[in-house]
N, C-alpha and C positions, 0 to 999 in steps of 0.2 A: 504493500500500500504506500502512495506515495506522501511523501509530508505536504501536511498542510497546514504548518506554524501562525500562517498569518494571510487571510483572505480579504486583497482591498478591494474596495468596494468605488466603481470610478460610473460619474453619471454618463449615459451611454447617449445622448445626444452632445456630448463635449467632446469635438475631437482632440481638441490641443490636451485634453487629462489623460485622456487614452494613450494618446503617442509618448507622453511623458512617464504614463504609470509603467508602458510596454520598456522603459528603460531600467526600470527601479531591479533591485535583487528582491523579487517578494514570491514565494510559492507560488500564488494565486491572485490573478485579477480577476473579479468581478465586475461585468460590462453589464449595468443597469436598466432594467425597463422600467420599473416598477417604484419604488417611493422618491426616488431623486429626480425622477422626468414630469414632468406636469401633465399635464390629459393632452396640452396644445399640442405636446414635442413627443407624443408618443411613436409618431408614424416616422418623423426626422430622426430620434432615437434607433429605431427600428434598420432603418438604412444605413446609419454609421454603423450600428456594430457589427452591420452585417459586413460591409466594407472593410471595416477593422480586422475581423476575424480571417478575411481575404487574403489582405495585404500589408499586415503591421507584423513586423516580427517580436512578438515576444518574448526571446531571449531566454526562452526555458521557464517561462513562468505557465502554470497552468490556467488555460483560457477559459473562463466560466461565465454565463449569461444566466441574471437573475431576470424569469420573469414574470410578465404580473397574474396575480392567481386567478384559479378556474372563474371564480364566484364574477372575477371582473370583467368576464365576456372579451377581454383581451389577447390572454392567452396563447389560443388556435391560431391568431393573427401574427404575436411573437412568436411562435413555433414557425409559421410559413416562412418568415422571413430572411429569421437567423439559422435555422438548419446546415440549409445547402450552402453556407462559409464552416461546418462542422464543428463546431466549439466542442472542448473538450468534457463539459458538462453544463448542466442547466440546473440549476439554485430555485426551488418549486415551493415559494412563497404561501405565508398561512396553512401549510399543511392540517388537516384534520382528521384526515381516515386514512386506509390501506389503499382505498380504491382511488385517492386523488392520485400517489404514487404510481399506479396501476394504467392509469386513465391513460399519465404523461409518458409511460416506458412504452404503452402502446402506441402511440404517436413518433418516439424516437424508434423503436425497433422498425417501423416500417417505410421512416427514411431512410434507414440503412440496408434495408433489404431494395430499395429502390435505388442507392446511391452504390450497389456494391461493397459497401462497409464492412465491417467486421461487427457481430452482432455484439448488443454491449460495449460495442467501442465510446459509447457516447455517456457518461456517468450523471444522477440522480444525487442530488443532496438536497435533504427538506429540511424547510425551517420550521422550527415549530415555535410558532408565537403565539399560541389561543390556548383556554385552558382544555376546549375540547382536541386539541392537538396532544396534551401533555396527557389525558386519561385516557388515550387512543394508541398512548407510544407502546405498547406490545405488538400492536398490528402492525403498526406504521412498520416498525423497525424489522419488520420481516415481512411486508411486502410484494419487492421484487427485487431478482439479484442485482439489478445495475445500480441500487441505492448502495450510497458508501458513506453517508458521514445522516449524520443528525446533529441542526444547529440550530442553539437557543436562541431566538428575538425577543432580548428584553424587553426593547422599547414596546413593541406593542403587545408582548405578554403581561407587561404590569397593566397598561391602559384597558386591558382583556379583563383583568381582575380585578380593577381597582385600587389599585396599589399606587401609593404612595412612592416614589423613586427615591434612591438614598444612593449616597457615597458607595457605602460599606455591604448594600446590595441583598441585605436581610431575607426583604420581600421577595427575594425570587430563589432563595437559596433550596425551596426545594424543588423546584422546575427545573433549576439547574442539574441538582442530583439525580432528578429523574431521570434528562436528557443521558448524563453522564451512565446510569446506570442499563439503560435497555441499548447504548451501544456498546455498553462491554458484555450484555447478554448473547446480543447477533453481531459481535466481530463487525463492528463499522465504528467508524471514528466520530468522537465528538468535539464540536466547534463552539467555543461560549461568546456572549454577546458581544456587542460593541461598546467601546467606552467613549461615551460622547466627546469628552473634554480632551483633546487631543493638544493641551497648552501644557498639562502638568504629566510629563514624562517620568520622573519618578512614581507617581501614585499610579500609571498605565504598571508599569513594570512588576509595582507590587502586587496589583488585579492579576496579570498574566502568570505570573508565579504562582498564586493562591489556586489560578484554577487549572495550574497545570498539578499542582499538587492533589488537586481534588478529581484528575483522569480523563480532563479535557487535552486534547491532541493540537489544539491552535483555538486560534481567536481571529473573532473577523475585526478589520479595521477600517477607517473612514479617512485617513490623511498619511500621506508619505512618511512623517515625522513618527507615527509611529508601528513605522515596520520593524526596524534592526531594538528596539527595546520590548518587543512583543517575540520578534523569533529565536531572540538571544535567552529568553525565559522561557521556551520552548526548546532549548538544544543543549543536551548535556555538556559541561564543561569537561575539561582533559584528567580533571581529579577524580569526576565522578565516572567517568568511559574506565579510566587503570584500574579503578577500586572493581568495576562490576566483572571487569576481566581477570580482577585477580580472584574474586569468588567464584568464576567458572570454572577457571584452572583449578584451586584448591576442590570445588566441587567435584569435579573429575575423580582428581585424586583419593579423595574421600569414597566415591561410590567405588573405585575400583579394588576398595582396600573393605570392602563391605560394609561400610558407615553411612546410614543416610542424613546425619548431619555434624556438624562440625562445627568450632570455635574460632573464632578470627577476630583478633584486636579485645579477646574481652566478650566478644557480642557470639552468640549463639547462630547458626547456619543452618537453615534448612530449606526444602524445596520452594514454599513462598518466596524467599527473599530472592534465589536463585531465579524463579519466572520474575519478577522484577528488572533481575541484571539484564538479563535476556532482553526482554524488552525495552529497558534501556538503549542498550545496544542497538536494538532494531533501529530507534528515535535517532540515536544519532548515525546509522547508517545512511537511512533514508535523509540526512539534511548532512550528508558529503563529510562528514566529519569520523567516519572510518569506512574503511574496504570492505 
């Protein structure tokens, strides 16, 4: 699975953000249809990223187009559009059931089957912003195979429930864990919200940390400024890669000696910590920082 530390989010009638974002080092660009385009720029929207998707090189960033949901009667429209430039996924806004997932795989399977594609070439990630989206997440999250990630939209998951918005993110701490938990039940990745306030870099850094600790895989973002303090909290440093490498090796060691756990530094060793390292490892494979 590829990393997705940090998915920015660029309005998809702006060519000059586009060509700029296509420059940046960030996993994932998000080409916009839906809450940063106005009703007017929806069809101009429409034609840049189809065009973008063309002919803008993106420099190994994963190309994704969010667009606007079923309910909007827009949809069918973004899907005709943006297709046939193949973006490398489509971001399926206000998710609430299995069957909106469902609805959209069938729409993408049969470009591909028309376009000669490779099936599933084209990746699903739903947002889940409603609360009927978050007491749905069993089904959602197992679907259809081309979903690969499940991501929180605070913004209008609090305004869904009435929630009062805070700093420190209380009100939605269990939306989050929810997200976070039915995609560590179906093996897909979880993406946490945006942080609006893209002026105070230190306080992004601390949020990305908390919810990488909490088994979120990346964070979507709204401004350049904060890619490298959002993916940098999302990629093992060189202390923590030798430490997980040195409990594999010791772990080796250990089972081949018939021990299935073992002492290091003081601290006790067993199989949990050991799937940890591992995936560790995976985290900074997939973001270039080991072979």
């Amino acid at each position: 699975m590829r990393a997705r530390r940090a998915l920015l989010y660029m309005p998809g009638d702006d060519e000059y953000k586009i060509k700029k974002a296509a420059e940046l080092t960030v996993d994932s660009v998000v080409l916009d249809l839906e809450d940063s385009v106005s009703m007017s720029c929806k069809n101009t929207a429409r034609e840049m990223v189809a065009k973008s998707l063309a002919e803008v090189d993106f420099l190994g960033s994963e190309r994704l187009v969010r667009i606007n949901p079923f309910s909007s009667g827009l949809a069918e429209g973004d899907l005709e559009m943006v297709l046939p430039s193949q973006p490398d996924g489509v971001l399926l806004p206000k998710t609430k059931t299995a069957e909106d997932v469902q609805k959209l795989s069938k729409i993408l399977a049969d470009f591909e089957k028309e376009h000669g594609w490779e099936n599933n070439s084209i990746a699903i990630l739903a947002i889940i912003e409603n609360a009927v989206g978050i007491i749905n997440l069993k089904e959602i999250a197992q679907a259809d195979p081309r979903l690969v990630a499940l991501i929180c939209g605070g913004e209008d998951l609090a305004t869904d429930i009435n929630a009062v918005r805070t700093r420190a993110g209380w009100e939605l701490f269990y939306a989050r864990s929810a997200v976070v938990l039915h995609a560590g039940a179906f093996n897909l990745q979880a993406i946490d919200m945006v942080t609006t306030d893209f002026s105070d870099a230190h306080a992004l850094e601390e949020e990305a940390l908390q919810c990488m600790k909490m088994g979120f895989g990346g964070k979507q973002i709204i401004h350049p400024n904060q890619i490298e303090p959002v993916q940098r909290a999302f990629t093992p440093d060189e202390e923590e890669i030798a430490y997980a490498l040195q409990l594999i090796e010791k772990f080796e060691e250990s089972d081949k000696n018939g021990q299935a756990a073992f002492a290091l530094d003081g601290v006790m060793v067993d199989l949990p910590v050991i799937i940890r390292a591992q995936r560790l490892l995976k985290r900074a494979r997939a973001a270039g920082k080991l072979l």
